[in-house]
C-alpha positions in Angstrom: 12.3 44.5 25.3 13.5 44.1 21.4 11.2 46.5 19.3 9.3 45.0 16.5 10.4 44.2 12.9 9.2 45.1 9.9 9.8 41.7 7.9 9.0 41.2 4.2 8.7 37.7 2.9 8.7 36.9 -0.2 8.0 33.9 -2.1 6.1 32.2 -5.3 4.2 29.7 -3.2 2.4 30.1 0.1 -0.8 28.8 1.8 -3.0 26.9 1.1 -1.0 26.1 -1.6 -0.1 22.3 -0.8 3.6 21.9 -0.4 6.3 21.6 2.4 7.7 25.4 1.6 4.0 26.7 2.0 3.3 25.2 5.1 6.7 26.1 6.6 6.1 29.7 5.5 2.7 30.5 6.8 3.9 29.0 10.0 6.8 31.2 10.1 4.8 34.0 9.7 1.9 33.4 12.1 4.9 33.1 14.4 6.6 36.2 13.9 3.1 38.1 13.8 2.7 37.1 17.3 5.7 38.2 18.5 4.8 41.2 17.6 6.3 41.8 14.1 4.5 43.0 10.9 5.1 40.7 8.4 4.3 41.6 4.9 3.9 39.0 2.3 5.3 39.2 -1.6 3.6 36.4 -3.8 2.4 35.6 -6.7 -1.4 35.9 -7.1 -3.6 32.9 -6.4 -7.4 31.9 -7.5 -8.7 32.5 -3.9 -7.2 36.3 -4.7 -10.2 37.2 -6.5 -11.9 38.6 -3.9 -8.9 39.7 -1.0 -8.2 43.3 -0.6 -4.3 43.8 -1.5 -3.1 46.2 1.8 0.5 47.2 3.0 1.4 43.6 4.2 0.0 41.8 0.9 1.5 43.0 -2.6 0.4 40.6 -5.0 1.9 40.0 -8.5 1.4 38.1 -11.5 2.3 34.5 -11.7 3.4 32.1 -14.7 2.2 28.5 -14.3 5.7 26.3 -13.8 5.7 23.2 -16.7 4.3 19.8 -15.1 3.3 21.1 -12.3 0.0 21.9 -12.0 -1.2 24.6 -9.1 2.7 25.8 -8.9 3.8 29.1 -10.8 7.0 31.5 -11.0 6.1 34.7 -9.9 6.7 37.4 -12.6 10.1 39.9 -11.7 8.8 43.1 -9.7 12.0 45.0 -9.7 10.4 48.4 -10.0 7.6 47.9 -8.3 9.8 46.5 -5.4 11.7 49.7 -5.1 8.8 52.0 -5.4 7.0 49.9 -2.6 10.5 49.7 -0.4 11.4 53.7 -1.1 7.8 54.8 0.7 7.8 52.3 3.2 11.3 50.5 4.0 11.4 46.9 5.3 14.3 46.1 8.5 14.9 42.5 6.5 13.6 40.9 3.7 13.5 36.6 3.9 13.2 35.6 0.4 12.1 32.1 0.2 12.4 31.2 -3.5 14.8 31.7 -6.0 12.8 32.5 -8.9 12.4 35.8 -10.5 10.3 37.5 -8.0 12.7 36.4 -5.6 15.8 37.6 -7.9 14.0 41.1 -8.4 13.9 41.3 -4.3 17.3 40.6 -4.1 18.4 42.7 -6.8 15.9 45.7 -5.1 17.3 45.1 -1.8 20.8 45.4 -2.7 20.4 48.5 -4.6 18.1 50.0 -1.6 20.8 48.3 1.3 18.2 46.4 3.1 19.2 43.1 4.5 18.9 40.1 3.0 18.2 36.7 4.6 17.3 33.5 2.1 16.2 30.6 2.6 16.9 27.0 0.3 13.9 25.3 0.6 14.0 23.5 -2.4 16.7 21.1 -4.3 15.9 22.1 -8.1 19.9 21.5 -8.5 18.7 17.7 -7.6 15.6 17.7 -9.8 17.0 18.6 -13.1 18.5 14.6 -13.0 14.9 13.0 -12.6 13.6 14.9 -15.2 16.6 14.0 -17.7 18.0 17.8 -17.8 21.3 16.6 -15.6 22.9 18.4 -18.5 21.7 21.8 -16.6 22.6 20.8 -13.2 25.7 22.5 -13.0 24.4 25.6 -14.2 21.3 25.4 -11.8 23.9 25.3 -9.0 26.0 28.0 -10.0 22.9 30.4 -10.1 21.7 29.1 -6.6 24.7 29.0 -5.6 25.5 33.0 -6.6 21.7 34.1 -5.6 22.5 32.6 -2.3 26.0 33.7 -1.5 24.5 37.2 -1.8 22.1 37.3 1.5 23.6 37.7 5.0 22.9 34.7 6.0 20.4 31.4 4.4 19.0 29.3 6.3 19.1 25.5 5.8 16.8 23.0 7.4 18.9 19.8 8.1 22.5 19.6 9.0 22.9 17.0 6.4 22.0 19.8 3.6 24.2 22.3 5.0 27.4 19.9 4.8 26.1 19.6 1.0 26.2 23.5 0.4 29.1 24.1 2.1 30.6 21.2 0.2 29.8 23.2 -2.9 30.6 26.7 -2.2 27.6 28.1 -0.2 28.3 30.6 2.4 27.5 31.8 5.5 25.0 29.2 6.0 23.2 28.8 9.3 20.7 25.7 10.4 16.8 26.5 10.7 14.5 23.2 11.2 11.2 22.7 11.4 8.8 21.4 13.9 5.2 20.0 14.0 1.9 20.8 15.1 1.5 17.5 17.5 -2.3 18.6 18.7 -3.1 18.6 15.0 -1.0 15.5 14.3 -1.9 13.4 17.1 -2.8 9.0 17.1 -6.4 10.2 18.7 -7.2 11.4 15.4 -7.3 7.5 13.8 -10.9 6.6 12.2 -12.5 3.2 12.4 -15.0 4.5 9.1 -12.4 5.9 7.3 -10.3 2.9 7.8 -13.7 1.0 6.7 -13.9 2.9 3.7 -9.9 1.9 3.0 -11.3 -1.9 2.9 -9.8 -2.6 5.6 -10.8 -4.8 9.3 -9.4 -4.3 12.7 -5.9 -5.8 12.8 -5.2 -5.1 9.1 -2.9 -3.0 8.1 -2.5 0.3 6.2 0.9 1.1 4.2 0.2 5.0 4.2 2.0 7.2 1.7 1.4 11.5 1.8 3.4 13.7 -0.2 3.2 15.4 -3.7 2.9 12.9 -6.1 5.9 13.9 -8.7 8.8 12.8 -10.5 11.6 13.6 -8.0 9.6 11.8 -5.1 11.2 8.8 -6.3 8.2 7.3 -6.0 8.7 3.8 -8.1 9.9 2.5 -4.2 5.8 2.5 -3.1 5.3 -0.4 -5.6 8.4 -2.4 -5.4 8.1 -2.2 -1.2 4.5 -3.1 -1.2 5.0 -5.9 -4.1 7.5 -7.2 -1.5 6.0 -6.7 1.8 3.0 -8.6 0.3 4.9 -11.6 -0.9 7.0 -11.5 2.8 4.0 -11.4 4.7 0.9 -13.2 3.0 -0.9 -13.9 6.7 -1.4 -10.5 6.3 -4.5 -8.3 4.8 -2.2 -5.1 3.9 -3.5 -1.8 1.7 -1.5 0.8 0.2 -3.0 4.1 0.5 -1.7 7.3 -1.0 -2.8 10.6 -0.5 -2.0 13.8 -2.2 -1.7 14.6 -5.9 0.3 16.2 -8.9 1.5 15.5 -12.1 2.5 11.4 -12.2 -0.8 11.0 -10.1 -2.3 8.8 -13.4 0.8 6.9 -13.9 0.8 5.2 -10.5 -2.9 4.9 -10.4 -1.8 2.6 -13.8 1.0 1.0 -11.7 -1.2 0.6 -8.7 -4.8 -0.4 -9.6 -5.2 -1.5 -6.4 -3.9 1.1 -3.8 -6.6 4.0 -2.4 -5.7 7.2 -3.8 -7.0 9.9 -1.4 -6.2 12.9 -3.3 -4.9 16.0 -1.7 -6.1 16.7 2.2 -5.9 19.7 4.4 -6.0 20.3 8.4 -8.1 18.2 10.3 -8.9 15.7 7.1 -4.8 15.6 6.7 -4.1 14.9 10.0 -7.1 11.6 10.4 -5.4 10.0 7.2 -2.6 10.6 8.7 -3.4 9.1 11.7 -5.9 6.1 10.2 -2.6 4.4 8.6 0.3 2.1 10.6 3.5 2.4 8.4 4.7 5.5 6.2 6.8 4.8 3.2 9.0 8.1 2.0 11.2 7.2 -0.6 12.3 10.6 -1.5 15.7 11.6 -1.8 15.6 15.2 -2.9 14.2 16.7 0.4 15.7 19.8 1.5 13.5 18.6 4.8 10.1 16.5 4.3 8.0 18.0 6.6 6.0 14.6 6.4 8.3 13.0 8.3 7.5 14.7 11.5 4.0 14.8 10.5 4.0 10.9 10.9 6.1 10.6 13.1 3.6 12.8 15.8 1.0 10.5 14.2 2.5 7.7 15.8 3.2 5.8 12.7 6.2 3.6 12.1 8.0 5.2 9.2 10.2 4.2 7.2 12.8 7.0 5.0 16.0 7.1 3.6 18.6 8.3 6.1 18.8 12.1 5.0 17.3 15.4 5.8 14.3 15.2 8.4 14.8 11.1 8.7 18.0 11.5 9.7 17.8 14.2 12.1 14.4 12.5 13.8 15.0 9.0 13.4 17.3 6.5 15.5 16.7 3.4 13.6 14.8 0.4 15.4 13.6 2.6 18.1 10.9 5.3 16.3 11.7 4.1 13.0 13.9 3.1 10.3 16.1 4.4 8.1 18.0 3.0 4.7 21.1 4.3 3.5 20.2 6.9 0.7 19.9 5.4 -2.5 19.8 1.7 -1.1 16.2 0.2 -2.6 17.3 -3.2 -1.1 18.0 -1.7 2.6 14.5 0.4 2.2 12.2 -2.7 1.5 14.2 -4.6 4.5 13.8 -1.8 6.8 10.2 -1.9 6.2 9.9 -5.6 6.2 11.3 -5.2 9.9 8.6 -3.2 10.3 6.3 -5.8 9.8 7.9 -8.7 11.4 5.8 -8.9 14.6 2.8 -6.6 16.1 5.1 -5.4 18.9 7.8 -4.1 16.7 5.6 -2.1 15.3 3.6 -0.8 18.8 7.0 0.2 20.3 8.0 2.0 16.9 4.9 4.1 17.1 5.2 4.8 20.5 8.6 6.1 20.8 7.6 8.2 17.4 4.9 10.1 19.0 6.9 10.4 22.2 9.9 11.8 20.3 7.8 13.8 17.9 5.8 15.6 20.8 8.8 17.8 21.5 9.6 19.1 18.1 7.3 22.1 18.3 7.4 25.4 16.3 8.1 27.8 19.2 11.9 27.4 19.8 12.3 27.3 15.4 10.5 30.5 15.6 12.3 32.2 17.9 16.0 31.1 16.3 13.8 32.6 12.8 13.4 35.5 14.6 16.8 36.3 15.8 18.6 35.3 12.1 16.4 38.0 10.7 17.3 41.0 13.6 20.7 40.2 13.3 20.8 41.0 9.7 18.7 44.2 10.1 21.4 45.1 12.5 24.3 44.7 9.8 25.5 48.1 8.3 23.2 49.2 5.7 21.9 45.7 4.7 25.0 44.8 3.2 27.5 41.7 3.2 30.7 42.9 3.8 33.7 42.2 1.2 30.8 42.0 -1.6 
């Protein structure tokens, strides 16, 4: 039998902070902890700190509020501290999850200490900088990324499609992590009558169902202009646009939108019965280094409808449990969903084969690959990359 680990993660966001990289996280972790590793967890401080007892797996640091997005901070660089910590008690292998400047004072610790080093991207702030009119930057976003990254023994990607990109621009050593679902959480039994009631809507209506974090890059303008045009296409129809989840353009679509249902953020069991209270998922985002909603919807048994990148294109055949829009293509996006639409058993057979496929994308097997990407770094001589 393999003996245990001692595993640090670090990273400036983390449960129940709501977003994709804190969900994927704690389930990483809950994973390794029953395997049998210790897992000790690097973050920046949250409110629900106030009261939790900071031990030998928990070191907590301060964290700096990130512009424009509300409930998301930078954690602040820990470089000494790091070492102190690492000199008494020495991690196998760190996974550093973020690239900000707590993670830059891990890497920076780790190399000067020889631990090993495996990163994850998680995040395309390289893609971001464009939506929020700082393409100017974007070239010197990626060269940083690109250098903080090229520095671990290995970082793990989550979609083939984003590890062609990195490689593409320079990225090394790259290896493929994806993600699964919790499909007794997401599961169609959880759809609600009353809370469909409470939506407006009457048995055979339908619910156009959007979840995600309600921001710039989520290239979120698509929600209206598909709706607008799945109304006009289909005026038989009683159809209700309901998004859940908030963050900083939240008021601006609520303008654009007067009269979708905004649900504001849910967790757990109240995230999985919107979830599975809706019939089709809109995602127009193209800056997913995943989109763990996907999956999430797709073990719902909704018909969804994504461009063809990242989790959509790994999960979804088109026509059979879903479809898919070349990235970029607004035109292709509304059609696909107007498909959708076209007759009741489209849409039953979509749902169907979603749940079916989604059913065996569980966590254990993404767990256990985690797992061996992290002992086979500890095993590398001293923690270092060779040739660096």
């Amino acid at each position: 039998m393999s003996k245990s680990l001692h595993i640090t993660l670090i990273t400036e966001t983390y449960a129940p902070e709501i977003n994709g990289v804190a969900n994927t996280l704690s389930r990483l972790c809950d994973g390794l902890r029953s395997r049998g590793h210790r897992v000790e967890v690097v973050r920046p401080r949250q409110n629900e700190d106030q009261l939790r007892a900071v031990g030998e797996d928990l070191m907590l640091c301060r964290g700096w509020p990130i512009p424009g997005y509300p409930g998301l901070q930078w954690g602040q660089s820990s470089m000494h501290k790091l070492l102190r910590r690492w000199q008494r008690n020495r991690p196998d292998v760190l996974y550093i999850a973020t690239e900000g400047p707590l993670g830059l004072s891990a890497l920076r610790a780790a190399r000067r200490l020889h631990i090993a080093v495996v990163s994850g991207f998680h995040t395309n702030f390289q893609q971001y900088t464009r939506q929020y009119g700082l393409g100017f930057i974007t070239r010197l976003i990626t060269s940083y990324l690109r250098w903080f990254h090229n520095r671990s023994n290995a970082t793990l990607v989550p979609s083939v499609s984003q590890k062609t990109e990195l490689e593409r621009r320079g990225f090394e050593r790259l290896e493929l992590l994806a993600r699964g679902v919790d499909c007794q959480l997401f599961h169609p039994s959880k759809r609600s009558n009353f809370l469909r009631e409470s939506w407006g809507l009457e048995p055979g209506d339908t619910a156009i169902l959007h979840i995600g974090r309600l921001a710039l890059e989520k290239n979120l303008g698509v929600l209206k202009t598909s709706f607008d045009a799945l109304v006009s296409a289909y005026p038989d129809k009683k159809l209700k646009l309901v998004i859940v989840g908030d963050g900083p353009v939240r008021t601006t679509l609520q303008q654009q939108l007067p009269d979708a249902i905004f649900c504001g953020a849910q967790r757990g069991e109240a995230l999985a019965t919107h979830y599975a209270s809706g019939d089709l998922f809109l995602f127009p985002s193209l800056t997913e280094t995943f989109g763990n909603v996907v999956l999430e919807a797709l073990a719902s048994g909704l018909g969804v409808v994504a461009y063809d990148e990242a989790a959509a294109a790994q999960h979804i055949r088109h026509g059979h449990n879903g479809a898919v829009a070349m990235p970029g293509d607004e035109e292709g996006f509304i059609d696909s969903a107007c498909w959708m639409l076209e007759d009741d058993e489209t849409l039953r057979r979509v749902r169907l084969n979603a749940r079916q496929h989604a059913s065996r994308q569980g966590w254990t097997g993404i767990i256990e690959a985690f797992e061996c990407y992290l002992r086979t770094a500890s095993e590398t001589r001293d923690g270092v990359v060779v040739g660096m």
